[in-house]
PAMI-928943 format. One record per residue: x, y, z of N, C-alpha, C in turn. Coordinates in steps of 0.2 Angstrom, whole numbers, plus 5000, padded with zeros to 4 digits. Example, Ala and Ser with C-alpha at 12.3 -4.5 7.8 and 13.67 -1.06 7.14 Angstrom:
506649725039506249785039506649845039;506449895035506849955036506450005039;
This chain:
530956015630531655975630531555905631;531155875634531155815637530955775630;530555795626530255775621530955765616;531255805615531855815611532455755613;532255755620532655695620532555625621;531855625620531655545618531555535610;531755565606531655555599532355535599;532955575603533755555600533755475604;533455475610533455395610533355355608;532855355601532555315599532955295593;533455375590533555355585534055295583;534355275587534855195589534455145585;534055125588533455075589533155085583;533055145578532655135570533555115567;533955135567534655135564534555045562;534555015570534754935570534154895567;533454925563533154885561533354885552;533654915550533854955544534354895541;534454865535535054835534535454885529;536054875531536554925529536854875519;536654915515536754915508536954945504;537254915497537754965496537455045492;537055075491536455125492536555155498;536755125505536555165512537055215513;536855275514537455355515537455365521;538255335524538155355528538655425532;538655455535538855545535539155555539;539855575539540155585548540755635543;540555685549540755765546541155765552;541855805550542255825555542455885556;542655925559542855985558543456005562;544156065558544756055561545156115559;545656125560545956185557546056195552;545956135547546056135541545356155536;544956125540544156125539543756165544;543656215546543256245551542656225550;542456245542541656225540541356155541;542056115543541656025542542056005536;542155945536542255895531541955835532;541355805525541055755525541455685522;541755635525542155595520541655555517;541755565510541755495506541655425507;541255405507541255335510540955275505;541355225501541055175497541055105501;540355095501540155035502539954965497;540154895498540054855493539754785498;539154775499538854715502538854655500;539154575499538954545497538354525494;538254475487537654445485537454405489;537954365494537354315494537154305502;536954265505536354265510536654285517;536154325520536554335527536854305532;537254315532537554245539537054245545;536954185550536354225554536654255558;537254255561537454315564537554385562;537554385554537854455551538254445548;538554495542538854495538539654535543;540154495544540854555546541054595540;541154655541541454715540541954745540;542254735535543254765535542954815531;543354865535543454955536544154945531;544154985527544654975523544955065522;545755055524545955125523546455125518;546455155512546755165506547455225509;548155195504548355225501548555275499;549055335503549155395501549155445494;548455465491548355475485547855425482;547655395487547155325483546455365486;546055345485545055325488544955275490;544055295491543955215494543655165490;543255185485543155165479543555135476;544255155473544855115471544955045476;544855055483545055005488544654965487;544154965486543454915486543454875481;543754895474543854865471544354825470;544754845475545554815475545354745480;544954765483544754705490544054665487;543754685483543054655483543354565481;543854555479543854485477544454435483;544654465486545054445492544554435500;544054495499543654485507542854475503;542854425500542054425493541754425500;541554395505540854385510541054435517;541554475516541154545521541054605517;540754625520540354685520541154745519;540954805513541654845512541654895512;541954925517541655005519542255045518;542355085514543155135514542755215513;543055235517543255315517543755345514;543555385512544155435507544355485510;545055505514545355545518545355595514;545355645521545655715519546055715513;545955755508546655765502546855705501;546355645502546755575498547355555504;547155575508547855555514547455555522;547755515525547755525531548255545537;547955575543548455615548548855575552;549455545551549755515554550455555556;550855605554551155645554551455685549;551855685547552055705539551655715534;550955715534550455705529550355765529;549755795522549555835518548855845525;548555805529548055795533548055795538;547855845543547855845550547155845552;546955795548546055775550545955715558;545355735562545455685566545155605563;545555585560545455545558545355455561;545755455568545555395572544855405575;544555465575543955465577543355465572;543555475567543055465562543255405562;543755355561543555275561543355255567;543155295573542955255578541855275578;541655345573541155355571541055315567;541455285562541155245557540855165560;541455145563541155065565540655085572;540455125575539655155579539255145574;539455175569538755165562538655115560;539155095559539055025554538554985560;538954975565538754915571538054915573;537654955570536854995573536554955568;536654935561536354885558536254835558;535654815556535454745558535654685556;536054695548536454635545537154625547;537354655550538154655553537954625559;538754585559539054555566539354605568;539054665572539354705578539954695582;540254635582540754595583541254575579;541254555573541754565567541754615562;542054675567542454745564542954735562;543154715556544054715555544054805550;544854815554545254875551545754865547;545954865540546354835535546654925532;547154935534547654975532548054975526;548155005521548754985516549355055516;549955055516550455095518550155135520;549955225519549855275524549055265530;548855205525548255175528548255155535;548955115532549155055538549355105545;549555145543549855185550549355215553;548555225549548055255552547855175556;547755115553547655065555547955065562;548555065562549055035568548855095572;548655165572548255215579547755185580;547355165575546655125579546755085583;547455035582547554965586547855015591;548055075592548255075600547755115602;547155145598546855205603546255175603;545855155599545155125599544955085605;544455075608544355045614543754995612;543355005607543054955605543054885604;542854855608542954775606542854725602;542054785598542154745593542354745587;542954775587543454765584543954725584;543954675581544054635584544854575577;544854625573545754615569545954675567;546254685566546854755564547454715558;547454755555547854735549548354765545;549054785543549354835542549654805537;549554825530549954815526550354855524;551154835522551654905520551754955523;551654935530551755015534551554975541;552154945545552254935552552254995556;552354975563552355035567552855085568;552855145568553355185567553555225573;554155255575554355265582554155305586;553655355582552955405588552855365589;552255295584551755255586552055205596;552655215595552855145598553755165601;553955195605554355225608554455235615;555055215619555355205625554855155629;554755085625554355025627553755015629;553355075624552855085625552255105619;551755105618551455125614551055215615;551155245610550855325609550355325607;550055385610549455425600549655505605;549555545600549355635602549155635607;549455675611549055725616548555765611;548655825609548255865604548255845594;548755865595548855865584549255825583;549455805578550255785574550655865574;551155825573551555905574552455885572;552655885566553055855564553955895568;553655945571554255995572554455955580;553855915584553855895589554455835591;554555835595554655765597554255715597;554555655592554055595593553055635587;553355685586552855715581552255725586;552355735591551855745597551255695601;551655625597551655575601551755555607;551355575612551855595620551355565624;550955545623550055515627550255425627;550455385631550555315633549855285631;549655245630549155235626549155115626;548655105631548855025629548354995626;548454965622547954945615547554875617;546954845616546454815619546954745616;546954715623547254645622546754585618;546154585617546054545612545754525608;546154575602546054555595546654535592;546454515587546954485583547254545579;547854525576548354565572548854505565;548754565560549154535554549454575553;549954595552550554635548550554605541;550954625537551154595530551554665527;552154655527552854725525553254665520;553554705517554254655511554954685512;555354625513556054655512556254705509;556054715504556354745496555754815495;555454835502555054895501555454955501;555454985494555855055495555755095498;555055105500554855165502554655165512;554555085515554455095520555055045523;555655065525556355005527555954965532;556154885528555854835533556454835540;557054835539557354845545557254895550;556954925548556755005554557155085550;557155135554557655175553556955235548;557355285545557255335541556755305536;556055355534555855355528555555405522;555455385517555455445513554855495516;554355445519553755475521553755535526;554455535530554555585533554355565542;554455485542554455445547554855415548;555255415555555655345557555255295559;555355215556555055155559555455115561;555155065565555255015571555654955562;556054915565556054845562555554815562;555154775556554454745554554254665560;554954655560554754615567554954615574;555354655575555354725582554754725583;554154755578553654795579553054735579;553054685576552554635577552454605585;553554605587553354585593553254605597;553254675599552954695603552154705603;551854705598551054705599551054645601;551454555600551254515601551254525611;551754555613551854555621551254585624;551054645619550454675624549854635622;549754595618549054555617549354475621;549954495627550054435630550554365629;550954385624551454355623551954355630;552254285630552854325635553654265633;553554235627554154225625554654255623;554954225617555754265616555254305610;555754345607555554345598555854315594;555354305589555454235582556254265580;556654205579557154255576557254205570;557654235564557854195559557454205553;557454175547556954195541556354165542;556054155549555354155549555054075546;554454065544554153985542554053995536;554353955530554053965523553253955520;553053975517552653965514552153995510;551653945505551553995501551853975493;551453985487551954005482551554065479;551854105477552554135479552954125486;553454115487553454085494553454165499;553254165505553254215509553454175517;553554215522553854195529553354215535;553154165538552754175543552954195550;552954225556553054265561552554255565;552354195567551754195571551854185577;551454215584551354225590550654205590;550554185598550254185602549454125596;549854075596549454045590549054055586;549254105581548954125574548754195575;548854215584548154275583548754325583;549354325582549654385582550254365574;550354385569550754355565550954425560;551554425559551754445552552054385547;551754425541552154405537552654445528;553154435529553754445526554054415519;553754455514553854465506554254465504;554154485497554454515494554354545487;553754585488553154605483553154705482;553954715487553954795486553554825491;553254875488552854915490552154905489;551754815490551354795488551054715490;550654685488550754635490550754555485;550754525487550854465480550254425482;549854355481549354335479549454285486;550054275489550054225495549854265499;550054345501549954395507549154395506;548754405499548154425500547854345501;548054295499547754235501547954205513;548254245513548354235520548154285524;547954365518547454385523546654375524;546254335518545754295517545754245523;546354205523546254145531546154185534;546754235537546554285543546054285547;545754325540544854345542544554295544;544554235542544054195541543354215536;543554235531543354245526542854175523;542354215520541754135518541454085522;542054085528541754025534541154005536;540754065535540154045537539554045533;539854065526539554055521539454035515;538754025511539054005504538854035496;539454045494539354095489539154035481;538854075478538854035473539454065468;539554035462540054065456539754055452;539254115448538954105439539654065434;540154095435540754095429541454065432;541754025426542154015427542854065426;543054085433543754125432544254095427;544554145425545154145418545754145425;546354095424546854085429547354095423;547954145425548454175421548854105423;549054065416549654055416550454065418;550454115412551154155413551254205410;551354255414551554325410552254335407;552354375404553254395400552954445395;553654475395554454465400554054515406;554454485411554354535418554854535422;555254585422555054645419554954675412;554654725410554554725403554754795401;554654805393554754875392554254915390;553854855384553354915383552554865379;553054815380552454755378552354665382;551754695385551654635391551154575387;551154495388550954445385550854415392;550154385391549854365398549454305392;549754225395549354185393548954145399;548354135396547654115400547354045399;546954005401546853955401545953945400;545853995396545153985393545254055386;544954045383544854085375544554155376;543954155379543454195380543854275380;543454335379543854405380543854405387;544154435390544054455397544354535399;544254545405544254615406544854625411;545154655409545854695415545654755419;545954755423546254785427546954835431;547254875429547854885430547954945436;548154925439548154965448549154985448;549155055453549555085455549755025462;550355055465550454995471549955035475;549755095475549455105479548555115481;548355065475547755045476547355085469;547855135464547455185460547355145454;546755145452546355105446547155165437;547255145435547655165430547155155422;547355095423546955045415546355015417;545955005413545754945413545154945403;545154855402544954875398544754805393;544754765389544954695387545254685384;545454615385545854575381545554515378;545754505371545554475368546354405366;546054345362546354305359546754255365;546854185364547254145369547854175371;548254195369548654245371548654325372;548454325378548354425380548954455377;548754505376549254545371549154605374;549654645378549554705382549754775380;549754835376550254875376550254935381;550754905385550854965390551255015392;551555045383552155085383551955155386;551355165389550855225392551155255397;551555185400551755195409552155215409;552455235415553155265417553455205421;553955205419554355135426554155135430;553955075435553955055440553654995442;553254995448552854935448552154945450;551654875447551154885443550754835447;550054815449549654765451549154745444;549154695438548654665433548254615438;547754645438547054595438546554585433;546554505433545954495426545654435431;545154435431544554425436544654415442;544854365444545154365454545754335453;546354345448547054345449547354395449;547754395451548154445454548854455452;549354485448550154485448550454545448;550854535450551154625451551754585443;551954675439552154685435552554745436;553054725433553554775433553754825424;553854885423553754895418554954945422;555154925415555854915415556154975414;555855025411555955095405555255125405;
């Protein structure tokens, strides 16, 4: 026995001489009512090209998407966080357990196994952990930021999905006593829960979200939520705020224009759209700042990116024209709001010529190299 237990304390120590690359598998099985036998999640990793910072490459945990993976994430982020390290799991049934979900996996403990795993490797800053949620994501995001007690964790980020009135009810913050349990009160949110005062927090929700109300109340999802800046301000109070809250349309900026919401100088901020159920290129360019993204490093650029002029008509019906500022074919990308890879494929001649009478109305994210436009299809 004693022997058995000097080999499991060794194995720490071999983990942290190992650099973590996009090749490395790493394993964390759970098991639950839904799964007795275990569930292993899916996990896509994508490591920077270029040189290691000397302290380490930071690490956004990236959570997808109600219906999405983590492969699609990876590729949805690989050009907005180029110099961390990108690590997404793929939830249970494509969902995670927040309440109303198809999944009652322990999921805030798997993201508290994943960043133990990650942190053991020798090319990470063990210290810049960020967690970047998107809608059903965001809500798994926002349990990390009240239950997780690791420090090095060190931003939390919620897109499209602030905190909702389990999360954050009678002046306090929640997580479960035991399960979700949608028949419950508060969906059995009932465990007071105070969340580490110092990391930083981003929010980014849109006016014109149909599916998550930015002023609070009732949603499709089968959640009531907080108002989007109700719910910033009070994580700004528990990370130590003790002024008024911001009131009024916030600080412009940006083109696309967006509204800024900041506390406690820069480290606590929302910011407010108007990009739907999604985000536009100022939110993804201000969650870049956020991070601190590239600060400490330098990447090179083989090629000259293709910058979109102008798209039309948008919204459209069944033919989109995308003019560009170089000749060359280039490749597209067409993504759901919710991170799923749809199209992709080239485009050829100075004026891109799209036909996307494929789709069903709605709304649509085109990427051709690192620009970004959300697109509306009308019919």
């Amino acid at each position: 026995m004693k022997k058995i237990l000097v080999i499991l304390l060794f194995l720490p120590m071999m983990a942290s001489s190992q650099n973590l690359t996009n090749n490395t598998n790493i394993e964390i099985t759970k098991s639950w009512s839904q799964e007795p036998n275990g569930y292993t999640y899916p996990i896509a990793i994508e490591v920077p090209s270029s040189s290691i910072p000397t302290t380490g490459y930071p690490v956004c945990i990236l959570l997808h998407g109600n219906g999405g993976n983590g492969s699609q994430f990876v590729n949805q982020f690989s050009d907005v966080l180029e110099c961390h390290v990108l690590v997404a799991p793929t939830g249970y049934m494509n969902s995670w357990n927040i309440c109303a979900e198809n999944s009652d996996a322990p999921d805030v403990e798997m993201v508290g196994d994943l960043v133990d795993s990650i942190q053991s490797y020798s090319n990470i800053n063990p210290n810049k952990i960020r967690i970047l949620g998107f809608s059903n994501g965001a809500g798994l995001a926002n349990s990390v930021f009240i239950e997780n007690t690791d420090t090095g964790v060190d931003i939390i980020c919620a897109v499209v999905s602030h905190l909702n009135e389990p999360q954050y009810h009678l002046d306090d913050f929640y997580k479960t006593a035991i399960d979700t349990d949608s028949s419950l009160s508060y969906c059995g949110y009932s465990q007071s829960s105070t969340p580490l005062s110092s990391r930083k927090y981003l929010s980014i929700s849109n006016d014109n979200d149909p599916i998550i109300p930015y002023t609070g109340g009732y949603s499709m999802v089968g959640l009531d939520f907080l108002h989007a800046e109700d719910a910033i301000f009070a994580i700004a109070q528990n990370q130590g705020y003790t002024g008024n809250i911001i009131s009024g349309a916030g600080t412009a900026i940006g083109n696309p224009v967006v509204f800024e919401y900041s506390y406690l100088s820069g480290n606590v901020v929302h910011i407010r759209g108007n990009a739907q159920h999604s985000m536009n290129p100022s939110q993804e360019d201000y969650i870049k700042s956020f991070f601190e993204d590239c600060s400490t490093t330098t990447v090179s650029v083989n090629k000259t990116e293709p910058k979109i002029l102008s798209i039309y008509p948008n919204p459209f019906d069944d033919i989109l024209t995308i003019e560009m500022d170089i000749k060359e074919d280039d490749l597209f990308e067409l993504y759901s709001v919710t991170g799923k890879l749809l199209l992709s494929g080239n485009i050829a001649t100075t004026d891109k010529i799209l036909d996307l009478s494929s789709l069903t109305k709605g709304v649509y994210i085109l990427k051709v190299g690192n620009q970004h436009a959300r697109i509306i299809k009308s019919k």
